[in-house]
C-alpha positions in Angstrom: 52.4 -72.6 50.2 52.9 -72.2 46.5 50.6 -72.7 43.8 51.4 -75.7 41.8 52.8 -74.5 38.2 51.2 -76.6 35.1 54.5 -78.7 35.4 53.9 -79.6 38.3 52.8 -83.4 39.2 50.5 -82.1 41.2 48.9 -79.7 39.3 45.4 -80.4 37.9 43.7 -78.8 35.2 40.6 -77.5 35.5 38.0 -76.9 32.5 37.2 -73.6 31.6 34.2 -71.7 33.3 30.9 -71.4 31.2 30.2 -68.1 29.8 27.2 -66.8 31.8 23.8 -67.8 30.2 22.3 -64.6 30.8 22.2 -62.8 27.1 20.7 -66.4 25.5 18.0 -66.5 28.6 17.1 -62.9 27.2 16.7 -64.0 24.1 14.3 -66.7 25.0 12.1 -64.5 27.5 12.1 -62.0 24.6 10.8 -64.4 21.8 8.4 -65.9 24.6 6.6 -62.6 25.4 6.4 -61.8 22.0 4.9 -64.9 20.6 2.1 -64.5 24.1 1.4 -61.2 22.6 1.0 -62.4 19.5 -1.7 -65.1 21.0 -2.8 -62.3 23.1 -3.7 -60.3 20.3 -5.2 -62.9 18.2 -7.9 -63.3 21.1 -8.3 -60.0 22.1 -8.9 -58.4 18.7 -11.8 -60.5 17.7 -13.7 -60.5 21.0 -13.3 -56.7 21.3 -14.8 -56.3 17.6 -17.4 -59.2 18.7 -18.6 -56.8 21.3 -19.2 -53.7 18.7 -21.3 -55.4 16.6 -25.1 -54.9 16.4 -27.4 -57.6 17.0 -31.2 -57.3 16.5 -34.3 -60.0 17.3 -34.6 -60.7 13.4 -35.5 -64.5 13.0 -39.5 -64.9 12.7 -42.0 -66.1 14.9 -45.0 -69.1 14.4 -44.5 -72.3 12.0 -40.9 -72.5 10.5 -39.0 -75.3 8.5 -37.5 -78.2 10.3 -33.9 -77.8 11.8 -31.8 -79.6 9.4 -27.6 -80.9 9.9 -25.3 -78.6 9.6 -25.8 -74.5 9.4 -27.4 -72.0 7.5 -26.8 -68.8 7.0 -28.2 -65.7 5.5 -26.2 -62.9 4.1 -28.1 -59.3 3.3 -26.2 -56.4 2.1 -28.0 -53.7 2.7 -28.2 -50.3 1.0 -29.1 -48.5 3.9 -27.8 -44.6 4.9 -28.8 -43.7 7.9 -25.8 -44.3 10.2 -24.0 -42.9 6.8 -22.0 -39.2 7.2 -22.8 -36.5 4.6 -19.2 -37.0 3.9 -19.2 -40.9 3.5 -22.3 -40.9 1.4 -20.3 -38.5 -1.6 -17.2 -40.6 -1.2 -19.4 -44.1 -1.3 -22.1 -42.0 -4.1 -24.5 -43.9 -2.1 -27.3 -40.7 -2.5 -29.7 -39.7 0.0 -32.4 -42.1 0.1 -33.7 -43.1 2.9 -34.8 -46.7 4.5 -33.5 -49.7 3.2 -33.0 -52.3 0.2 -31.4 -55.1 -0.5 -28.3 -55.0 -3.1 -27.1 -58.6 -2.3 -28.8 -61.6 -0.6 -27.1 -64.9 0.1 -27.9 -68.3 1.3 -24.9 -70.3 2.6 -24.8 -73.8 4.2 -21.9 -75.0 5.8 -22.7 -78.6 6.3 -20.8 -80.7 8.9 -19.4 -82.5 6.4 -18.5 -82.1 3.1 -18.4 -78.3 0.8 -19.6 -75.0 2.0 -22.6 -73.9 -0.5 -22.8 -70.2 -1.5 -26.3 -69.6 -3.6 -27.2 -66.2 -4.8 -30.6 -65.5 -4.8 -31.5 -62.5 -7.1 -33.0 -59.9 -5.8 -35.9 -59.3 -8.3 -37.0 -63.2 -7.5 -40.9 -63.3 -7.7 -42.1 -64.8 -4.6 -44.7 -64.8 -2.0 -44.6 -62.5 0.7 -46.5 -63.2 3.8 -49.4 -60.9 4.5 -49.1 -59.6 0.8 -51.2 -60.6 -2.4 -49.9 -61.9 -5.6 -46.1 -62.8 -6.0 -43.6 -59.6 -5.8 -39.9 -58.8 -6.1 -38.5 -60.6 -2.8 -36.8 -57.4 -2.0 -39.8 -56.2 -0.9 -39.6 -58.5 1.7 -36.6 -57.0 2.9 -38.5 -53.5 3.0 -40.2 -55.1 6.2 -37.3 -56.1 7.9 -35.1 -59.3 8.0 -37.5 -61.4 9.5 -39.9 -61.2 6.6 -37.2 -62.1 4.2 -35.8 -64.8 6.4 -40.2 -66.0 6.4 -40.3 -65.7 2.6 -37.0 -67.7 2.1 -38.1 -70.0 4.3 -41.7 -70.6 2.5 -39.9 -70.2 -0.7 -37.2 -73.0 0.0 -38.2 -74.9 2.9 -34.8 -74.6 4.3 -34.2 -73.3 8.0 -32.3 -70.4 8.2 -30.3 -70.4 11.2 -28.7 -67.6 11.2 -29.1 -63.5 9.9 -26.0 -61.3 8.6 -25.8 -57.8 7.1 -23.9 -55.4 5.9 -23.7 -52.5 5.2 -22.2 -49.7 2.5 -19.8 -48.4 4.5 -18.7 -51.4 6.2 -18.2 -53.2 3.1 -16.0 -50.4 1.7 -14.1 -50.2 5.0 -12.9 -53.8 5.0 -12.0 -53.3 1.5 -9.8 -51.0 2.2 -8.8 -52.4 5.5 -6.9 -55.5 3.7 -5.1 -52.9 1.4 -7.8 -53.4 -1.9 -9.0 -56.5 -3.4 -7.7 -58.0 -7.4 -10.3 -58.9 -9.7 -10.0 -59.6 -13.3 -12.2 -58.0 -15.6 -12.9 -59.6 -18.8 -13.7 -56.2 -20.6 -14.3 -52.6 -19.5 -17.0 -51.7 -17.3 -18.3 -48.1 -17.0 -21.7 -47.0 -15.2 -22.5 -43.8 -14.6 -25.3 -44.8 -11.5 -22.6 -46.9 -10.0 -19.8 -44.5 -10.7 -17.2 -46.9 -11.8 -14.8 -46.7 -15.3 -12.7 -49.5 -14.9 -10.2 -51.3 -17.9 -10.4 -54.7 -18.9 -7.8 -56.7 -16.8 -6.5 -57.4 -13.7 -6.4 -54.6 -11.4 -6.6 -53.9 -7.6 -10.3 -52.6 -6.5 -9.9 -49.7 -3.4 -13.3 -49.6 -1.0 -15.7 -47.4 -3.4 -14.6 -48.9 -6.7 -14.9 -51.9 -5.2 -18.7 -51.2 -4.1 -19.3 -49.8 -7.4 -18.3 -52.8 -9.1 -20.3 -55.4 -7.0 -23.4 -52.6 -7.5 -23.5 -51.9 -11.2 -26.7 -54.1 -12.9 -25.7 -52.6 -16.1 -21.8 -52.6 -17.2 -21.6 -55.8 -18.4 -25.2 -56.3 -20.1 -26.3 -59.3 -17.9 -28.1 -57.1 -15.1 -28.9 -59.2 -12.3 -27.4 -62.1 -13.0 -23.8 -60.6 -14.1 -24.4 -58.5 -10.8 -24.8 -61.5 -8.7 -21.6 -63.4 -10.2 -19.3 -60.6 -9.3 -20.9 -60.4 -6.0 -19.8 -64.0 -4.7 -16.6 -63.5 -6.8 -15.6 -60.3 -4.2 -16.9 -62.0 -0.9 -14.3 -65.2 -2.0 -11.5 -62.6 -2.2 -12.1 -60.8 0.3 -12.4 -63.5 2.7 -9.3 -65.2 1.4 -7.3 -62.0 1.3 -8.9 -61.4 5.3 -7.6 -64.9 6.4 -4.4 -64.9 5.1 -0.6 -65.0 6.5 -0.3 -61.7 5.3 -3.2 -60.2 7.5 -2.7 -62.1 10.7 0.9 -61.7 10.7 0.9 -57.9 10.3 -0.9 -56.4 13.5 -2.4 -53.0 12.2 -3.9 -54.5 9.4 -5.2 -58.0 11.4 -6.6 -55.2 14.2 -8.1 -52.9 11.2 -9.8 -56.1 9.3 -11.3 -57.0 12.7 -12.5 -54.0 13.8 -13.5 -51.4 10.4 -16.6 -52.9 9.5 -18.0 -53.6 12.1 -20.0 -50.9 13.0 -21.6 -51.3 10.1 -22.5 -55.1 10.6 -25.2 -56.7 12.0 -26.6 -60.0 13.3 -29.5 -62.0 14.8 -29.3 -62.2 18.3 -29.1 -65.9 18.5 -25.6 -66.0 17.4 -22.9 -66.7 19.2 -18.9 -65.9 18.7 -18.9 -69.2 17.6 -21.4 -69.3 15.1 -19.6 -66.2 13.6 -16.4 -67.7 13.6 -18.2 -70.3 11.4 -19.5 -68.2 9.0 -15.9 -66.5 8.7 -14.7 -70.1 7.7 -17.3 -70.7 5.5 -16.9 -67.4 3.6 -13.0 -68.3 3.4 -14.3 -71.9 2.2 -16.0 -70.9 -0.8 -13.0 -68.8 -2.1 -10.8 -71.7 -2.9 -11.9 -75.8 -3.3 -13.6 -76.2 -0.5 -16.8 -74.4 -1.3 -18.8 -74.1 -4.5 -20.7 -70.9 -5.5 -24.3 -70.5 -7.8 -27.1 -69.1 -8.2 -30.6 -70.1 -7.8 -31.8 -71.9 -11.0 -34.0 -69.4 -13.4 -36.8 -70.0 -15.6 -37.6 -66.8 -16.7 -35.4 -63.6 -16.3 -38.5 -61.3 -17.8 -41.5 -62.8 -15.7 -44.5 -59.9 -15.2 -45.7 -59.1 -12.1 -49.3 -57.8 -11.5 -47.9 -54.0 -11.6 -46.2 -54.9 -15.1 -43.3 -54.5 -13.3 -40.1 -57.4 -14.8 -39.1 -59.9 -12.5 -37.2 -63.3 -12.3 -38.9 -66.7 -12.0 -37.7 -69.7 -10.4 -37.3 -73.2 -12.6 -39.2 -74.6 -9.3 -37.8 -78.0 -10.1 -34.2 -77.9 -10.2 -34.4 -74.8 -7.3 -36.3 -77.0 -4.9 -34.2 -79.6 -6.0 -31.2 -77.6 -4.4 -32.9 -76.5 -0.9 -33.5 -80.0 -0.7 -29.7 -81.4 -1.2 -29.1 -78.2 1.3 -31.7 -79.9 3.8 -29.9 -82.9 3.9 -26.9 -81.8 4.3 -25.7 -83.0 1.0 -23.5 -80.3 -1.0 -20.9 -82.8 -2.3 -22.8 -83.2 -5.4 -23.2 -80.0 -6.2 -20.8 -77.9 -8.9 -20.4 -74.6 -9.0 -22.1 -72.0 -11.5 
């Protein structure tokens, strides 16, 4: 029997077939792997470089302050060369020296509401160290190990410190480096020979060494400690906003080098967590942009003499104590940067 033609009463049209679905299912398994991966590798990354770093017992023993709301954090960077190559020590000009000092120290608070608090506290603050006589540079506290400085803050501030942080020379250099250089904005020229920096006045980007050079000089700008300290909480705002940002997570080698460069040369109290670190990450990226403010602790006297004759810098007790105690009650909304 013969097909019926299109003319044909009985003929009855019939819609054309679908096109196969097979090249837009591709598509879709295609962009679906890749955005796991991407998930995959936004895990992955941070617990792998979570497992590298060094964690030591450095909070102190006996009587401490209180645990207050929210968290505290103390942030060292250390000038210490021993897990330093020959090599990375003349690129960095870090010298030969040996043990360890303190070149930045940090409070910051991240309360459970409200701003994250960055303070700087200088490193030539005149203190009293447990077990020694007299007041002395709180850097010397440092000389003893972390959990002497974290004691001395402690007595000094009566604010808990929850949790320890350092870095190191090469580290910092490496993550500087790692996020393809950091932009700061000088207002003039610095030049220092012991830092072995000669930068122009103006914007410019910062590779790993200048960088260090620059958060290290005490005497380019002509306010030593206090200029130093500034510039110091200037970088660790950029750097953390430069670390967090689309352009980091969204490029893989750079996300995996920002992760994992410096952390060989970080370390941690063993108390913290993933977590807690994960915190402190937000709270460094905080204080970069409104959500944070930055100072340093109030001064009374930036040539106070020690015992040895040796300068120092003193306190103004009242408006400093006034500050650990907004920190101790969780209360940073009223403070404004400086």
């Amino acid at each position: 029997m013969s097909q019926p033609q299109p003319n044909d009463p009985r003929y009855v049209s019939r819609p054309p077939q679908a096109r196969p679905k097979k090249r837009r299912n591709w598509f879709l398994r295609t962009v679906g792997l890749i955005v796991l991966l991407f998930i995959l590798m936004l895990v992955a990354v941070p617990l792998y470089a979570w497992s590298r770093i060094d964690k030591i017992d450095a909070m102190p023993t006996g009587d401490r302050p209180a645990e207050t709301p929210g968290t505290t954090y103390l942030m060292v960077g250390s000038d210490a060369r021993e897990d330093l190559s020959r090599a990375e020590r003349a690129r960095l000009h870090t010298g030969s020296d040996s043990g360890a000092r303190t070149d930045t120290i940090m409070i910051m608070h991240v309360p459970d509401s409200g701003p994250t608090a960055l303070i700087s506290v200088p490193r030539d603050s005149a203190v009293t160290i447990p077990g020694m006589k007299g007041k002395h540079k709180i850097n010397a506290a440092f000389n003893k190990g972390p959990a002497l400085l974290i004691e001395t803050l402690e007595n000094a501030t009566g604010l808990r410190i929850d949790h320890y942080v350092e870095v190191g020379f090469g580290g910092f250099a490496s993550v500087i480096d790692s996020v393809g250089g950091i932009e700061m904005c000088l207002p003039k020229a610095m030049k220092d020979k012991d830092a072995h920096i000669d930068l122009p006045a103006g914007c410019q980007e910062l590779d790993g060494v200048n960088a260090l050079g620059y958060v290290r000089s005490r005497k380019a700008d002509g306010n030593n400690d206090f200029g130093r300290v500034e510039r110091q909480r200037a970088m660790v705002g950029a750097v953390a906003k430069k670390a967090s940002s689309p352009s980091t997570f969204l490029n893989p080698v750079r996300y995996f080098n920002v992760a994992t460069k410096g952390v060989d040369a970080l370390t941690v109290d063993n108390d913290m967590s993933l977590f807690d670190f994960i915190r402190f990450a937000r709270g460094m990226r905080a204080v970069s942009g409104s959500g944070g403010v930055t100072l340093t602790v109030p001064i009374s006297d930036d040539n106070y003499r020690l015992s040895d004759g040796s300068v120092a810098v003193r306190w103004d007790q009242k408006k400093a104590l006034a500050l650990f105690n907004a920190l101790k009650q969780d209360s940073t909304s009223g403070l404004k940067s400086a």
